[in-house]
N, C-alpha and C positions, 0 to 999 in steps of 0.2 A: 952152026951159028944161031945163036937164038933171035928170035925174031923182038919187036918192039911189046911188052908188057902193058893189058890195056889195064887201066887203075882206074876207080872209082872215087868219082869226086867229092872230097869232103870225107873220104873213107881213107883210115890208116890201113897199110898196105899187112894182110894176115890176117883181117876182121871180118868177120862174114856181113853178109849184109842184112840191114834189122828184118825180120817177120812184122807183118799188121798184128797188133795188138786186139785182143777180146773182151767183151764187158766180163765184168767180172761178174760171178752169179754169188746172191747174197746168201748169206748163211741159213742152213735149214730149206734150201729150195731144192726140190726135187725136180725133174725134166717134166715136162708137161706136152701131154699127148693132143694132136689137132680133136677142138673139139671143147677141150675140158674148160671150166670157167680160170679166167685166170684168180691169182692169190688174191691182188689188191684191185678196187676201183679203177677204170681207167680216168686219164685227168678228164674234166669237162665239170658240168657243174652237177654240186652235189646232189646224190641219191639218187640218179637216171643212168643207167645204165643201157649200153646201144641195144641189147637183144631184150628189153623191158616192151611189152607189147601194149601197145595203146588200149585205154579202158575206153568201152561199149558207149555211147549216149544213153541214160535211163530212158525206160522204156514208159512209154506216152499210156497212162492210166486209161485215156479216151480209148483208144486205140480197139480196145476190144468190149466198150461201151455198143451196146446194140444201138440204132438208128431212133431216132425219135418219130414215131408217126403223128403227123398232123391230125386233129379230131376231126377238121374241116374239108380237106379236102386228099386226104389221105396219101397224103405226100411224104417222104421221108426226108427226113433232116439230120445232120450230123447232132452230135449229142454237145451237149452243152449250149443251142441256141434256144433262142426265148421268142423270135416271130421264123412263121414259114417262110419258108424260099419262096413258095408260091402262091399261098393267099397273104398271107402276112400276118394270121392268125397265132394268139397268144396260144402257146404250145403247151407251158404249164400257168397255169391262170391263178395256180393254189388252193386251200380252202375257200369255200363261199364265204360269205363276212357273217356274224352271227345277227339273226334276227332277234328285235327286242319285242319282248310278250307284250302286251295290252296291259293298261294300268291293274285294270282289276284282278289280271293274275298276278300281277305282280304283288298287288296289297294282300290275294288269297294266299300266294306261295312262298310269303318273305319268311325265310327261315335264317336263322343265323348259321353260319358254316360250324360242321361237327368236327369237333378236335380229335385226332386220334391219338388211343393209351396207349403208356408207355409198356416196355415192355415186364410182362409178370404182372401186372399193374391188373385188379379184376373189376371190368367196367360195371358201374352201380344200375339199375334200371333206372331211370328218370320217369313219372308220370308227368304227362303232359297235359297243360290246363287247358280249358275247353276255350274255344276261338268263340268271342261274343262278337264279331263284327258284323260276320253275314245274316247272322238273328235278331239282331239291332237294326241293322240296314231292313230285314223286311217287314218288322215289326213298325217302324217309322214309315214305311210305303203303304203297310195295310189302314196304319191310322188316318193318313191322309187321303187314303178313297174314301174312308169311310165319312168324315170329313165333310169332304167335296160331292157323296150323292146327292143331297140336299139340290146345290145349286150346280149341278152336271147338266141339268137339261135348260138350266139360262144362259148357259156359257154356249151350248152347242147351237141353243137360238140365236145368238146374239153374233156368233160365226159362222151361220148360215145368212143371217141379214145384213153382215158385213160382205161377204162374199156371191153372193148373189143380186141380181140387178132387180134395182128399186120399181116398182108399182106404181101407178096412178094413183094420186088420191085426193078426187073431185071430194069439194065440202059440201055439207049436207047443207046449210044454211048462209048467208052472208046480205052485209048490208055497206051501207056507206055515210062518212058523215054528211054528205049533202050527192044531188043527182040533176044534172040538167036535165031538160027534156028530151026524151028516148034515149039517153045516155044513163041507164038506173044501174047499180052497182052488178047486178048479175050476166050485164056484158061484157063481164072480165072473166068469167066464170066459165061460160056457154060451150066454151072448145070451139068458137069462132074468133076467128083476128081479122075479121075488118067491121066489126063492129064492137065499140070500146065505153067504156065509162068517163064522165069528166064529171065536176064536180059544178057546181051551179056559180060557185062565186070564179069571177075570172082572174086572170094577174098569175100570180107565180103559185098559188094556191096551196102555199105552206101549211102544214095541220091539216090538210084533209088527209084522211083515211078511210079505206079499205078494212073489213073484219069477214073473215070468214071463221067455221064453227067445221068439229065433225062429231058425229056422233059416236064413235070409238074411237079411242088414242089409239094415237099412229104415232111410229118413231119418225120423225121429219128427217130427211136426208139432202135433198136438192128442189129447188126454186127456180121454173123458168118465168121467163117476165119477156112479153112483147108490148114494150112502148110505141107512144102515138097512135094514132085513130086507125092503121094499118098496119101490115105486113110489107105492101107494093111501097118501092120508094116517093112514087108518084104521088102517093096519097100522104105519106108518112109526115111531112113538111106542112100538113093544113092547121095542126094546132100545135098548141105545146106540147112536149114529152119530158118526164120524171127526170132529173139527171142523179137524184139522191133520193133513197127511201129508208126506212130505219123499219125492219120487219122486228117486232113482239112478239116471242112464241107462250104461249100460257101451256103449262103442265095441269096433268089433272090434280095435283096437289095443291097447285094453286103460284106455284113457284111459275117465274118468267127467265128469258132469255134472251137479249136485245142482241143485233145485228143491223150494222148499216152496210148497203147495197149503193154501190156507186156503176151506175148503168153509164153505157155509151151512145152519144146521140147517133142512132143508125137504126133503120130499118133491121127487122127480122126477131129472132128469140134471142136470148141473152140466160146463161145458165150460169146460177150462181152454190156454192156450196153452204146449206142451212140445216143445222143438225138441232135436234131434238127429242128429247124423250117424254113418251106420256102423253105426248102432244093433244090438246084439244080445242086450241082459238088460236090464231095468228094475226095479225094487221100490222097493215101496210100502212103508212104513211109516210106523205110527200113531204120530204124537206127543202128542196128544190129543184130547178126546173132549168130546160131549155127554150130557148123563142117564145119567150114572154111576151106580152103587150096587148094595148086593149082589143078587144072584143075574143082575145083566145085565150082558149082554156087548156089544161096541162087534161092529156088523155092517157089510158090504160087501156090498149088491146084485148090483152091477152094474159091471164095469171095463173098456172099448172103447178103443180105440187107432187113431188113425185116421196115413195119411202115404203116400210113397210105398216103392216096391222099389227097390233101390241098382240 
């Protein structure tokens, strides 16, 4: 007796049952051995393939740049910086800047820049014309000493007596328009300052003058004047003093040169700047005065003349 037949569901009964199916392999493919590249791209994105090996980073130029030594403190420094790690020192500084020559080499070496021939081209000689500037220049230097010997030794006078400090120069002679008694014009002179000259008329004693003389011209340079009858303040207040004079200087040619002098009422010397050349007579006179009134008369101390001898 046969037993119960097991069937396959969805299967007509005498049909084998399916096999799994295979890809089908495309035409012209041959079996491929582990290892070998396959035929085509695998999918992913174009041109990168998985066994494509990563490219290197470029290699850093520095890299095998020798060290920069510092000139200052001999430090070394990676290449490519511009102050030291350790002083702070400019590493490369550059050329120096170009120094500019002196005018005068400039004007001796002003050349125009030389063009260079072309090629095949046969350079011509050029003569060169003679430089008249340097021979001109000392030819006009030599004219001029010669020139100037003449008057070389008034010049150097005249800048010695500029430069050097002025002389005494007592007058050989002097008088006055008028003179009280023991008051006579040469107590202005004396190189004493407590005893002074006045004039005989009293009041403000306008127009009187003072004339001294010297027996060689002298260049007049500075004028000291010690007003009233003293030096001492004590004493200075007993008559009148000058408050204005107008000094005349007479040249030995005959030519004059007026200056007024405005003095301060005060005790002591008073220096004033009085220039003249050739000098041979000066006078002094009173244009006004201080502490006027009657019975006083306007006094002069003391009158010094300082300069040099022509």
């Amino acid at each position: 007796m046969r037993g119960p037949e097991r069937r396959t569901r969805g299967v007509p009964d005498g049909t084998p049952p399916p096999t799994p199916s295979t890809p089908a392999r495309p035409e012209g493919a041959a079996p491929r051995r582990p290892g070998d590249r396959p035929d085509s791209p695998p999918p992913g994105p174009a041109g990168r393939t998985p066994d494509t090996a990563p490219q290197a980073p470029p290699a850093n130029p520095a890299a095998n740049t020798a060290p920069v030594v510092c000139p200052g403190c001999g430090a070394e420094n990676a290449p490519g910086r511009t102050l030291c790690v350790r002083c702070a020192l400019l590493l490369n500084p550059g050329p120096p800047p170009a120094v500019r020559p002196p005018w005068w080499r400039r004007i001796i070496s002003r050349r125009r820049p030389r063009r260079g021939h072309e090629a095949g081209a046969r350079p011509r000689r050029r003569r060169r014309a003679p430089r008249l500037g340097v021979p001109l220049a000392l030819l006009l230097v030599l004219a001029a000493v010669w020139f100037a010997l003449p008057h070389l030794s008034g010049l150097l006078g005249l800048a010695k007596e500029e430069t050097g400090a002025p002389e005494s120069m007592p007058p050989t002679a002097c008088h006055g328009s008028s003179a009280a008694k023991g008051h006579a014009a040469g107590a202005a002179f004396d190189g004493f300052n407590n005893r002074y000259w006045a004039p005989e008329e009293t009041g403000d004693a306008a127009g009187e003058f003072l004339e001294c003389e010297f027996d060689t011209p002298v260049r007049m340079l500075k004028m000291v004047v010690f007003p009233g009858t003293s030096a001492r303040t004590d004493e200075f207040l007993t008559q009148a003093r000058p408050a204005r004079l107008v000094a005349e200087l007479t040249a030995k040619d005959g030519t004059t040169k007026t200056k007024t002098i405005r003095l301060k009422d005060q005790a002591g010397q008073q220096t004033f700047d009085v220039r003249g050349s050739q000098t041979v007579r000066v006078r002094l006179t009173v244009d006004s005065a201080y502490g006027t009134g009657k019975g006083r008369r306007v006094a002069v101390a003391e009158v010094e003349f300082f300069g040099h001898r022509s």
